[in-house]
N, C-alpha and C positions, 0 to 999 in steps of 0.2 A: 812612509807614514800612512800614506791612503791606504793600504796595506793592512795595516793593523788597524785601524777603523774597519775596515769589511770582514775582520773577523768580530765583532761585536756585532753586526749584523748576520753573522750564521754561527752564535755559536751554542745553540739549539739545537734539538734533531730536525733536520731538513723544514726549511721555510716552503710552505705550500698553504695554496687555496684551498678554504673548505666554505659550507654552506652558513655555519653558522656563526652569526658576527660577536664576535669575546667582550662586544666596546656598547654599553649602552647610552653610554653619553659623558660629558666633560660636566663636572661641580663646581663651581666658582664660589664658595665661602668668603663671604666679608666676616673674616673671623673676630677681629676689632676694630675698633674708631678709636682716636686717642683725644683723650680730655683736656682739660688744663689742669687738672688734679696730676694727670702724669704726668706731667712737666715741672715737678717741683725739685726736680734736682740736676740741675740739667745738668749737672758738673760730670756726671755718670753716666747718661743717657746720650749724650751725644748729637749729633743733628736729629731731632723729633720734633712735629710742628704739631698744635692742636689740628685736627682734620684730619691728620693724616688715619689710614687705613691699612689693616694687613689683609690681603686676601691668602686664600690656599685655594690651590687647584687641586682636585681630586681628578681621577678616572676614575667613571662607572662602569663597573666588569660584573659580567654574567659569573653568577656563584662557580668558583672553582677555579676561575681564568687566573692569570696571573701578569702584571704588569713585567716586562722582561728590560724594555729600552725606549727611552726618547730620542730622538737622533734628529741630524740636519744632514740634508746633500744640498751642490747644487742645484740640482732639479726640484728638488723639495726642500726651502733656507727652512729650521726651523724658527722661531721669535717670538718673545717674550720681552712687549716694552710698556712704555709708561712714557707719559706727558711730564710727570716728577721723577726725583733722584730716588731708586731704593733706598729705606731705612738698613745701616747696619752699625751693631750694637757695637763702639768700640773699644771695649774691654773682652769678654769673650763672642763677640761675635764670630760668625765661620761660614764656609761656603756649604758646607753638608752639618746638618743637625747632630749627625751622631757623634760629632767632634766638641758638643758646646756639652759639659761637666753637669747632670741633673743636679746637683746639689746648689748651681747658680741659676736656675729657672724661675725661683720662685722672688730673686733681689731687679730691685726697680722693673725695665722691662724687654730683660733678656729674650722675653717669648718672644718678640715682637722681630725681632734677625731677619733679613732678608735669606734664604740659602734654598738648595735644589735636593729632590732627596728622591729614595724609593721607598715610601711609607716610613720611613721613622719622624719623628717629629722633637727627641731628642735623644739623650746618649743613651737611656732605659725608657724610651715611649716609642708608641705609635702614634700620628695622630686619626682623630675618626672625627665629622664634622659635629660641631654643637647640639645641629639639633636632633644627631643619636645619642648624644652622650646625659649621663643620666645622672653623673656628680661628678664633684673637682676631686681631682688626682693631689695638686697643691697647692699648699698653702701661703699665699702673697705676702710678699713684703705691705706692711702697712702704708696706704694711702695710693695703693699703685690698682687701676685694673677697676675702678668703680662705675662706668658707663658700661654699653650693652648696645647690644645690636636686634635687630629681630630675628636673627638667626634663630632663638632657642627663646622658649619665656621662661628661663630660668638666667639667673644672673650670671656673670663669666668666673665668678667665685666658685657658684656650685657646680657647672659645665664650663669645663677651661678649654676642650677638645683633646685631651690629653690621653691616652691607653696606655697604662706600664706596661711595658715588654719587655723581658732583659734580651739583650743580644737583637735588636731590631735589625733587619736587613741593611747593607752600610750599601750606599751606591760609586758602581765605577766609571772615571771618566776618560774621557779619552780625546785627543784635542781641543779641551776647553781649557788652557790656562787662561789665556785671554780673556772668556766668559768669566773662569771665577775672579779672576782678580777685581773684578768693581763688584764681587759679593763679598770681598775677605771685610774684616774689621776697621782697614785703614784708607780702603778707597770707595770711591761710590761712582754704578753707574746706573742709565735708565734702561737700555739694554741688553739681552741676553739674543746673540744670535747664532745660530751656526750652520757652517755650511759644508762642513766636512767632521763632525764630531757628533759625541752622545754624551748621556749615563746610562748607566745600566743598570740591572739588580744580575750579577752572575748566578750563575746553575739553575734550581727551578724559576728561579723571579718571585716577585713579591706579592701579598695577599693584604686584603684589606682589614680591619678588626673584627668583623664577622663575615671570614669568607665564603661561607656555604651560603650568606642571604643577599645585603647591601654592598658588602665586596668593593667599598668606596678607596680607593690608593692614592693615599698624596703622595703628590709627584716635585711641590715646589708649593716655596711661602715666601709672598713680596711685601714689601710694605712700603706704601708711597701715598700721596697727597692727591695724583693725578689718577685718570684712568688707564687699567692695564687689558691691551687687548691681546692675545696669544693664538697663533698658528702652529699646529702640535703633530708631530710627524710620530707615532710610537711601533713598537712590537708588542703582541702580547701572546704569550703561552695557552693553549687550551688544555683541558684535564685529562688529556689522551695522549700529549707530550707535542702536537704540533704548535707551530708560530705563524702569528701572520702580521705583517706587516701593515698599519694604517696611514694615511696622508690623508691632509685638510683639501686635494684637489687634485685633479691632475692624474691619475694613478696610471704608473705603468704594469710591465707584469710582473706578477708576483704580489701583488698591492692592491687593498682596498679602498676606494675615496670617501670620507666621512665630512660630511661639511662641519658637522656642529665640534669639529675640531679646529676650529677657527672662530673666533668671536671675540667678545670681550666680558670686563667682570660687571660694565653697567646691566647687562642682559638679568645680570642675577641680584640685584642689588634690591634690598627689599622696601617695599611702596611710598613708603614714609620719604626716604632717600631721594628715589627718581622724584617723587613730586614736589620738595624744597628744589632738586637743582633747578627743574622745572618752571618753577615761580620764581624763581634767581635770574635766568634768563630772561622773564618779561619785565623785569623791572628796571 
């Protein structure tokens, strides 16, 4: 088994060091907050709490780079957790987006699924963050999706985060049943670790929705109540065919150490947010 896990870590042309770094940093989108407006049906939506929040992780890549694999070893666990249980939708909820049917994204709040991905965001999308996107892709079920964030000053009607794409890159996993199972529809967990497993994007690897400029690749969308802080161990392709491997610490060789792959999503959380929780606390 270890085995076929170390062939998703070489299966690139040859992993080697080069000078210049593919990774300009992790995105943490607070892509929603949920209302009491969407909670009008709960008969459909399943465990969703007002407060709750969906974040998305992107990677920031140097125009051209390409996200290839998230992985854990022992020497390097990766992890993705939360103080709360992920939100998962369960009716079509799923562990990877390009399994949840475009034609339900737009009914109560399918968007909202917890799952891991390599830039798709659903069965014909990419996602690309808010505050690039410049209008809504879909058109909502009535009454769902009315609050906003300050990600974007436009409303999440006109910017949903959404890129059609047919055929968006599907990702491979490879010892995570365990991880997905508290992402499928019918279980729930808070989270996501591994220490001998990935996903991957096979052959080139995956590109952001404008990869020649901002080059942003989600990697994965939570949705929970609590704060998520994530330690991220990746590979990523350069535009010349090499890879190179990143860790949040630690590097051995063949491996670069990026600290700002390690953090959490309060870092990103925009002002209004930090200073409510802020005054919550002295009170």
């Amino acid at each position: 088994m270890k085995r076929a896990f170390l062939l998703i870590i070489t299966f690139t042309i040859g992993l080697r060091m080069f000078s210049q770094i593919g990774v300009e940093g992790v995105y943490v989108e607070q892509y929603y907050c949920v209302s009491s407006q969407d909670l009008s049906d709960k008969n459909l939506i399943g465990d969703l709490e007002e407060g709750m929040c969906t974040y998305r992780i992107y990677l920031d890549l140097l125009p051209g780079y390409r996200f290839q694999a998230a992985y854990g070893t022992e020497k390097h666990p990766l992890v993705i957790k939360s103080n709360g249980l992920f939100y998962n939708h369960p009716e079509v909820g799923n562990a990877q987006p390009n399994l949840i049917p475009s034609r339900t994204l737009k009914n109560n709040v399918v968007l909202l699924d917890s799952w891991l991905t390599a830039g798709a965001a659903g069965e014909n999308y990419l996602g690309v963050p808010r505050k690039f996107d410049t209008q809504g892709e879909i058109v909502f079920q009535k009454g769902f999706f009315k609050s906003t964030t300050k990600e974007s000053n436009l409303s999440f009607q006109e910017c949903d985060g959404m890129y059609y794409r047919q055929f968006p890159s599907v990702p491979t996993f490879y010892q995570m049943d365990d991880a997905l199972k508290g992402l499928a529809a019918v279980s729930r967990t808070n989270t996501i670790e591994l220490t001998n497993g990935a996903w991957a994007c096979m052959g080139k690897g995956a590109v952001g929705v404008d990869s020649t400029g901002t080059n942003m690749v989600l990697i994965c969308q939570l949705t929970t109540k609590g704060n998520l802080e994530y330690s991220l161990n990746i590979m990523v392709g350069s535009p010349d065919g090499k890879s190179t491997k990143y860790v949040y610490d630690n590097a051995q060789d063949g491996e670069v150490a990026l600290a700002f792959l390690k953090g959490n999503a309060e870092a990103f959380a925009p002002k209004s947010v930090k200073k409510k929780k802020k005054n919550k606390k002295r009170s």
